[in-house]
C-alpha positions as CSV (number, residue, x, y, z in Angstrom):
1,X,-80.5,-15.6,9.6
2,X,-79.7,-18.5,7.2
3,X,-78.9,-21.8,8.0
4,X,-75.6,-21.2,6.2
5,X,-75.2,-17.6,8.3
6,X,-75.7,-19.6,11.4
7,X,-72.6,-22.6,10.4
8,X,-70.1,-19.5,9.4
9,X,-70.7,-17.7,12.6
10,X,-68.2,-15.2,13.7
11,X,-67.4,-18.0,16.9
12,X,-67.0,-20.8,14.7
13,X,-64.8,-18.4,12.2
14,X,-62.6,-17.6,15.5
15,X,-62.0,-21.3,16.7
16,X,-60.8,-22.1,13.1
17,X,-58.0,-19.2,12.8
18,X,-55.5,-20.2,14.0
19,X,-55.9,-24.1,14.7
20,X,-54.0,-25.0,18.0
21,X,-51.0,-27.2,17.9
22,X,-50.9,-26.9,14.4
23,X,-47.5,-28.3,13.1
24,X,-46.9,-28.9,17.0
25,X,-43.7,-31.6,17.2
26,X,-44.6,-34.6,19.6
27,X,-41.4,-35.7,20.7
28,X,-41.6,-39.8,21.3
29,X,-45.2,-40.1,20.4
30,X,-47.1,-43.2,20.6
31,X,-48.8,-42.9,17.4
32,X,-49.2,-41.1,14.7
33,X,-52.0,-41.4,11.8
34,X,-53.9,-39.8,9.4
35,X,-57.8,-39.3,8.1
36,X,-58.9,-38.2,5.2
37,X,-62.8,-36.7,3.6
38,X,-63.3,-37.8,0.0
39,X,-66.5,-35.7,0.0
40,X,-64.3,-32.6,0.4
41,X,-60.6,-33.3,0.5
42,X,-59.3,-32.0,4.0
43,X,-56.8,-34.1,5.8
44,X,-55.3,-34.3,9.4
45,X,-52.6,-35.7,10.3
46,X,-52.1,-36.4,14.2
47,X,-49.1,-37.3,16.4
48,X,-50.5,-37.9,20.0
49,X,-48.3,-39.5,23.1
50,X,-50.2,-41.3,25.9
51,X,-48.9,-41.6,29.3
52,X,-50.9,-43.9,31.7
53,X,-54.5,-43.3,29.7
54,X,-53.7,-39.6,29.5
55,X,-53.1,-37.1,26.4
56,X,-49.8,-35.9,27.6
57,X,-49.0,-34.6,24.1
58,X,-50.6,-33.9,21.0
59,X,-49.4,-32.1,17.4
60,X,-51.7,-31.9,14.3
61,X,-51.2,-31.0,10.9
62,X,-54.5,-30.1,9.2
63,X,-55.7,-29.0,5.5
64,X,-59.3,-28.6,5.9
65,X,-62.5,-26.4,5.6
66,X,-63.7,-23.8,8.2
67,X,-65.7,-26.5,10.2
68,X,-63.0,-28.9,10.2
69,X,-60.4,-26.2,10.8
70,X,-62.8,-25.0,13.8
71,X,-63.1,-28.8,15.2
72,X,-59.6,-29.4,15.0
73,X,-58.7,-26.4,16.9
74,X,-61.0,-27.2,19.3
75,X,-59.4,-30.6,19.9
76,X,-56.0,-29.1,19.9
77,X,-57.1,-27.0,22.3
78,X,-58.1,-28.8,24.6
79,X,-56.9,-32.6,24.6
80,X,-53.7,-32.5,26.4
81,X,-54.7,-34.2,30.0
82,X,-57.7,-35.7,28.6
83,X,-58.4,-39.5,29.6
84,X,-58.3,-41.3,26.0
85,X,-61.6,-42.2,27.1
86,X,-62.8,-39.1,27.5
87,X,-61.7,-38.3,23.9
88,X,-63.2,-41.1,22.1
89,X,-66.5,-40.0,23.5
90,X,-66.4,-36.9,22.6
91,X,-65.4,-38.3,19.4
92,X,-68.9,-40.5,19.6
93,X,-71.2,-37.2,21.3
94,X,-69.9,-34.7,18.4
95,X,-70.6,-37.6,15.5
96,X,-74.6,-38.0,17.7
97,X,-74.4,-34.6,17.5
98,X,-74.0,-34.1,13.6
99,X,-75.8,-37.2,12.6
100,X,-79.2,-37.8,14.6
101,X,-79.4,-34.5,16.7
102,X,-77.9,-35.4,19.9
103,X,-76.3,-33.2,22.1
104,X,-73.3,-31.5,21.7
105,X,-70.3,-32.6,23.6
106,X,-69.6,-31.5,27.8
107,X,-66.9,-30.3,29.4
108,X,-63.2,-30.0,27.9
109,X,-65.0,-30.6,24.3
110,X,-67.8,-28.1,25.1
111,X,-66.7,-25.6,22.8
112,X,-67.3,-28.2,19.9
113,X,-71.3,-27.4,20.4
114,X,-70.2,-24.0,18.1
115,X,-70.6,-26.7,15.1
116,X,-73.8,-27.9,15.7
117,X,-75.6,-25.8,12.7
118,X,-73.1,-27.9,10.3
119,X,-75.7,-30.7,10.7
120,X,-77.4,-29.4,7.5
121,X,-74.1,-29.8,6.0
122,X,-73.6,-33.9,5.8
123,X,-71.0,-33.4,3.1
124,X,-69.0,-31.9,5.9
125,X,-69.3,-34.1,8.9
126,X,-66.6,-36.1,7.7
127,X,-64.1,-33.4,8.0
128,X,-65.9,-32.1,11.1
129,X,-64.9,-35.4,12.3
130,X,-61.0,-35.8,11.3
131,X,-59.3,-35.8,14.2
132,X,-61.2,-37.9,16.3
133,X,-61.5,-40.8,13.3
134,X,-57.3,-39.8,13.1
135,X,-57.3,-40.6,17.0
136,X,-59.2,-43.8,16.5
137,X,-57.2,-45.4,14.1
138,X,-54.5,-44.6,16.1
139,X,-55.3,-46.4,18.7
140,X,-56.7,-49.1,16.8
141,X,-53.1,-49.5,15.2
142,X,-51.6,-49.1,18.3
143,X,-53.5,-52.2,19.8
């Protein structure tokens, strides 16, 4: 098997058809922003509302590859009642992941550990990485 057999496995293929809470409506979210990969041109586009440190909603619009579709769905999946501290480090643990070998991300974000043959694949690890760097500068904007 090829490193490139092993990053379009038929798990990864599966988390990245359909992305969850695509096009989702947040009603009265707290922020909304956006990311973009210049290496390969994907885009999300996030709406998220916090209620007392805690994803209580979450909507994403995204226009990227298989690995960023499959990380995206991921995060759809399974950020609603996550701390937002939880989320940025998953955010950190995925990037440590891709980027010197760490381990993949635990519990909620578990199923992000399907991407961890895209580390051969630095032009993608920005899109791999949308929606958390969306979720950051949210928050960042949000102050």
């Amino acid at each position: 098997m090829t490193v490139l057999d092993e990053v379009y496995q038929d798990r990864l293929l599966a988390l990245a058809d359909p992305i969850a809470r695509q096009g989702h409506v947040v009603a009265d979210p707290s922020f909304t922003a956006r990311a973009h990969s210049r290496a390969c041109g994907s885009s999300a586009e996030i709406s998220v509302r916090i209620e007392d440190g805690v994803v209580a909603d979450y909507g994403q619009i995204v226009d990227a590859c298989a690995l960023g579709s499959a990380s995206a769905s991921v995060v759809g999946a399974a950020i609603v009642g996550a701390k937002v501290d939880e989320v940025r480090e998953a955010g950190r643990a995925l990037e440590a992941m891709l980027k010197r070998a760490g381990p993949p991300p635990t519990g909620r974000f578990a199923d992000l550990k399907a991407l961890e043959p895209a580390r051969a694949f630095r032009n993608r690890h920005a899109s791999i990485l949308l929606t958390f760097r969306a979720f950051e500068k949210g928050l960042q904007a949000r102050g």
